[in-house]
C-alpha positions, -999 to 999 in steps of 0.1 A, spaced: 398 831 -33 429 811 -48 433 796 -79 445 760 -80 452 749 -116 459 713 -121 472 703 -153 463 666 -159 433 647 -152 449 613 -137 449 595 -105 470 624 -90 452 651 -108 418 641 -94 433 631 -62 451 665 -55 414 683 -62 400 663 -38 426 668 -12 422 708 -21 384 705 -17 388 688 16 408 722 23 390 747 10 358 747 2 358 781 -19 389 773 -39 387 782 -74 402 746 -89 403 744 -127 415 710 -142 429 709 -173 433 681 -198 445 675 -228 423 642 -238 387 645 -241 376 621 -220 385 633 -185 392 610 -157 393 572 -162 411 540 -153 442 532 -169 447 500 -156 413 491 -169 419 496 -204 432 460 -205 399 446 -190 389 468 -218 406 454 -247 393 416 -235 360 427 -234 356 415 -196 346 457 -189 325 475 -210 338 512 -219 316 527 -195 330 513 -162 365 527 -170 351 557 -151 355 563 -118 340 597 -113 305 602 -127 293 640 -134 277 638 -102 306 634 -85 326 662 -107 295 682 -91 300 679 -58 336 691 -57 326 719 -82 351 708 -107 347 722 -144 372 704 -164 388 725 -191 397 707 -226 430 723 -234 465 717 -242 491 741 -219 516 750 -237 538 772 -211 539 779 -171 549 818 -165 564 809 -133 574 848 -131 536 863 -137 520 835 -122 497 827 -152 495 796 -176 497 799 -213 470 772 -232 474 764 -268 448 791 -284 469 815 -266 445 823 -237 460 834 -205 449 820 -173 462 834 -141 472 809 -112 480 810 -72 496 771 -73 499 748 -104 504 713 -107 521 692 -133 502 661 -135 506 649 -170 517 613 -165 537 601 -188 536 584 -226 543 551 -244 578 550 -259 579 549 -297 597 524 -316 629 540 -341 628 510 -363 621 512 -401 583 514 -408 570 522 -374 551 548 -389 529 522 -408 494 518 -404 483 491 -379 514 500 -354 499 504 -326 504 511 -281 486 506 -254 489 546 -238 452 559 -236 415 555 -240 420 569 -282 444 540 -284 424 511 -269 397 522 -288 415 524 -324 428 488 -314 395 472 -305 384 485 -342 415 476 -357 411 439 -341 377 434 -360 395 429 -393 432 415 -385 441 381 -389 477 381 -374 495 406 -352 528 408 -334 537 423 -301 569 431 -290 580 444 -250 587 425 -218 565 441 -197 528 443 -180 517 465 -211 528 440 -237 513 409 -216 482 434 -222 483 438 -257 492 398 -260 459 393 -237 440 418 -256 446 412 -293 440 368 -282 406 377 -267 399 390 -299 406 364 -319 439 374 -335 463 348 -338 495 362 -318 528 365 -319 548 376 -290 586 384 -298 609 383 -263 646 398 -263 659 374 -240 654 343 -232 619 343 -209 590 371 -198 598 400 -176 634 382 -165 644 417 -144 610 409 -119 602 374 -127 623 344 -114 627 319 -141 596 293 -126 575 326 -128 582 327 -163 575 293 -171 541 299 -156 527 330 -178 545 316 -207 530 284 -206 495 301 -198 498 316 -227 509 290 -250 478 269 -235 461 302 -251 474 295 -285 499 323 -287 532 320 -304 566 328 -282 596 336 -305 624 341 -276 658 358 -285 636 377 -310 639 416 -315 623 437 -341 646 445 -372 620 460 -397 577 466 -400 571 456 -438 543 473 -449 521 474 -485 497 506 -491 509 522 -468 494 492 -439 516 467 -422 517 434 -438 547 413 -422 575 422 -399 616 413 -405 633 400 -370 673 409 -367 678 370 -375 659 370 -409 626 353 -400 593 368 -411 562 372 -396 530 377 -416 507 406 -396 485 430 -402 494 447 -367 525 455 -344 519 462 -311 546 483 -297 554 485 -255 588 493 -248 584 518 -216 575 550 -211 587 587 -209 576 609 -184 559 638 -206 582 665 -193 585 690 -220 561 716 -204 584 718 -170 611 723 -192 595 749 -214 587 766 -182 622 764 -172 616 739 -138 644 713 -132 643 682 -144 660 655 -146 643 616 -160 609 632 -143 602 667 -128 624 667 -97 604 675 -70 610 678 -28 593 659 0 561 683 -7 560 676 -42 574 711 -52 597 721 -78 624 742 -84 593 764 -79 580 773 -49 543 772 -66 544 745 -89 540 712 -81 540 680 -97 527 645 -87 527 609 -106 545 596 -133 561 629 -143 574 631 -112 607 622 -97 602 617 -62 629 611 -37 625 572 -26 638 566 11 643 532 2 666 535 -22 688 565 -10 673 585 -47 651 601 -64 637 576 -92 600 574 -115 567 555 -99 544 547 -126 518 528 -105 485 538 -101 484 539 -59 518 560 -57 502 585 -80 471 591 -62 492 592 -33 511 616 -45 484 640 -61 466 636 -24 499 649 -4 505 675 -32 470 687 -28 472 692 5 507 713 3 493 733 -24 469 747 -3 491 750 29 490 723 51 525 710 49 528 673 46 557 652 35 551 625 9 569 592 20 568 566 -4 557 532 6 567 498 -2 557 490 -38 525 474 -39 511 464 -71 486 436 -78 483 427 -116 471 397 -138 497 380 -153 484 356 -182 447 351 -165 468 348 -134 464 371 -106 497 385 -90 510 405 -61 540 422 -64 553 438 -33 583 454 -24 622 444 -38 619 413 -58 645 418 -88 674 401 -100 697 421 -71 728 407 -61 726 418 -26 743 389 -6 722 396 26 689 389 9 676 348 0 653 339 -21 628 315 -8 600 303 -31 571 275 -28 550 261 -57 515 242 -61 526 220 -28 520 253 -6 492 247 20 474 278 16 455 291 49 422 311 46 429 349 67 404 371 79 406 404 66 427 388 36 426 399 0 399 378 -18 415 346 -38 402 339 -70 383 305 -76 394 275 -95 434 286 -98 455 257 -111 487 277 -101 497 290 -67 528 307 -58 548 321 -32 584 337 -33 600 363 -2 630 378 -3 646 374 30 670 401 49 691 401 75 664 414 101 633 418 74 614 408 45 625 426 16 602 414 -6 575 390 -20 553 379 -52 522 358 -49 509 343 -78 475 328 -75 458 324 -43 462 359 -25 460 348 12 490 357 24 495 395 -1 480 413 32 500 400 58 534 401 34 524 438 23 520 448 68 551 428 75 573 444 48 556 479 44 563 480 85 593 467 85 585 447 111 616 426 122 616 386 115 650 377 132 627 354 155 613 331 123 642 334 100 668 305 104 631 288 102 624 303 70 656 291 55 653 259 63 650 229 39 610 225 27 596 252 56 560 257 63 560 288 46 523 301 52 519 286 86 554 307 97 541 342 79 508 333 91 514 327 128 541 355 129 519 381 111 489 372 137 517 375 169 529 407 153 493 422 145 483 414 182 512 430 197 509 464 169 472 464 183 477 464 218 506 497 218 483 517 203 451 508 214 
């Protein structure tokens, strides 16, 4: 009977037991994690910190379900990976042998280097122990400040306003998420959250946390003005929380580096999620994936090559739907700030006639805001966001994700004013046809 240790009790932790499972019904799996609380949703901890979820629906897996794969989830820290005697080192020095490993520990929020970030009421978005201290911490602050360009800070910004707590949001540049966003997408989660009574300083970055007692009580921006707070939210990025690969003497490089089947430099260790540094087709490199769907994808196919059915992980077009200020949005594929001459940007606002799809990702009632922007190649779509209504994120995820080629419709798409939906709409429904009949 082989031992499977997975180290990490994420998306692709739990995914690659269930792919082992699938496998081998004998398998001796033993998670281990690090938190206390096991497997739960991530993403959810901003539903969380609005109060829209109570704690208890952050889990996906129920004891019952832990059960029925015969999982017993181990609350340790591992602190080495004897890739030579095949054993696992934890941090009260107990020795557990091992046939495969995986490296599942995600990843962790960055920490901020400027004075008085050690404060009381600094505070991240990175885990259930964090969302928790926040939601206590909330009950008695007045004022806060939040400082990142990302989907985490939007969080916090979300999160800390639901609460009551009057907000400040400090951007670096001159508008939200500028390296994803086009400027008109902006506009729209700024102004949502203005509506919401929160306070943008652009061209704003953190000098110095002021603190009194040893609490926070005002922060110092690098032009001089000061805020009065009793918290700073801090989201900056993440690190990939490589130390034990690199205790264990396993290649890394920003992640673990890992092949096609999710192995490392050794044979018998894996590693899947944000950790990993998975080789991206796409983009000719290896590179990070810190989204929730990659990682489960990757724990699956790991799984499965741990326990000896060879299968290649391929990663697919980035898909990630997210609320943006209240608003929901798709983000799929390529749609940065690139400079690739062969790809145009076509975008429609509230004018768009928006067509009702079978088999289409619900819309949300009662939007005031719909959007639509594709990034047009030579012979495909590249990529698209969809703000609002979410008729058309299926079809654009098939059309993009296949690489299907649009030649036919695109000197119509880069017309002046085009029907936009109707020309995805029609084309997606020709192409779906035609996919169905070859392989019916």
């Amino acid at each position: 009977m082989r031992r499977y240790v997975i180290i990490g009790t994420g998306a692709a932790g739990i995914a690659a037991a269930q792919a082992i499972r699938s496998k081998d019904p004998t398998a001796d799996i033993l998670p281990i994690c690090e938190e206390p609380y096991g497997f739960y949703s991530r993403p959810g901890l901003a539903y969380y910190l609005t109060g829209e979820i109570p704690e208890r629906q952050l889990y996906p897996f129920s004891e019952k379900d832990f059960r029925r794969l015969n999982l017993r989830p181990l609350h340790a820290c591992v602190t080495r990976v004897d890739r030579f005697e095949h054993r696992i080192e934890l941090h009260d020095g107990t020795i557990v042998p091992y046939d495969r490993v995986l490296i599942a520990t995600g990843a962790r929020a960055a920490g901020s280097k400027v004075p008085g970030s050690n404060l009381e009421g600094v505070i991240k978005l990175d885990n259930m122990d964090d969302a928790r201290r926040i939601v206590k911490m909330t009950r008695n602050a007045r004022s806060a400040v939040v400082v990142g360009g990302g989907i985490t800070a939007l969080e916090l910004v979300e999160g800390l306003r639901a609460r009551g707590v009057k907000t400040h949001y400090l951007l670096r540049r001159d508008r939200y998420w500028s390296n994803v966003l086009d400027e008109t997408e902006s506009r729209i989660v700024e102004n949502r959250l203005k509506e919401e009574g929160v306070l943008i300083h652009y061209h704003s970055e953190l000098a110095e946390i002021l603190g009194r007692h040893g609490r926070v009580s005002a922060v110092r921006t690098q032009d001089g003005r000061y805020i009065q707070c009793e918290l700073v939210a801090i989201a900056i990025g993440i690190h990939p929380r490589k130390e034990l690969a690199e205790a264990s003497g396993l290649e890394t490089d920003r992640g673990i580096l890992v092949n096609e089947y999710l192995q490392t430099s050794q044979p018998d260790i894996f590693a899947a999620g944000d950790v990993a540094q998975v080789y991206d087709p796409f983009m000719g490199k290896s590179i990070l994936d810190s989204l929730w769907g990659p990682a489960r994808e990757q724990g699956y196919a790991a799984g499965l090559n741990m326990c000896g059915q060879k299968t290649i992980y391929v990663k697919t077009v980035a898909f990630n739907v997210t609320r943006l200020a209240g608003l929901t949005t798709t983000i799929i594929g390529t749609v940065g700030n690139g400079s690739d001459d062969d790809v145009v940007g076509i975008m429609r606002g509230d004018s768009e006639t928006w067509r009702q799809l079978p088999d289409a990702i619900a819309a949300q009632d009662n939007f005031n805001v719909n959007r639509l922007r594709i990034l047009v190649g030579k012979q495909t779509l590249i990529g698209a966001i969809v703000m609002g209504d979410q008729t058309l994120s299926r079809p654009l995820h098939q059309l993009i994700e296949k690489r299907v080629d649009t030649t036919d419709i695109r000197r119509h798409l880069l017309k002046p004013n085009p029907p936009l939906a109707d020309l995805i709409v029609d084309f997606w429904t020709q192409w779906r046809e035609s996919y169905a009949s070859q392989y019916a």
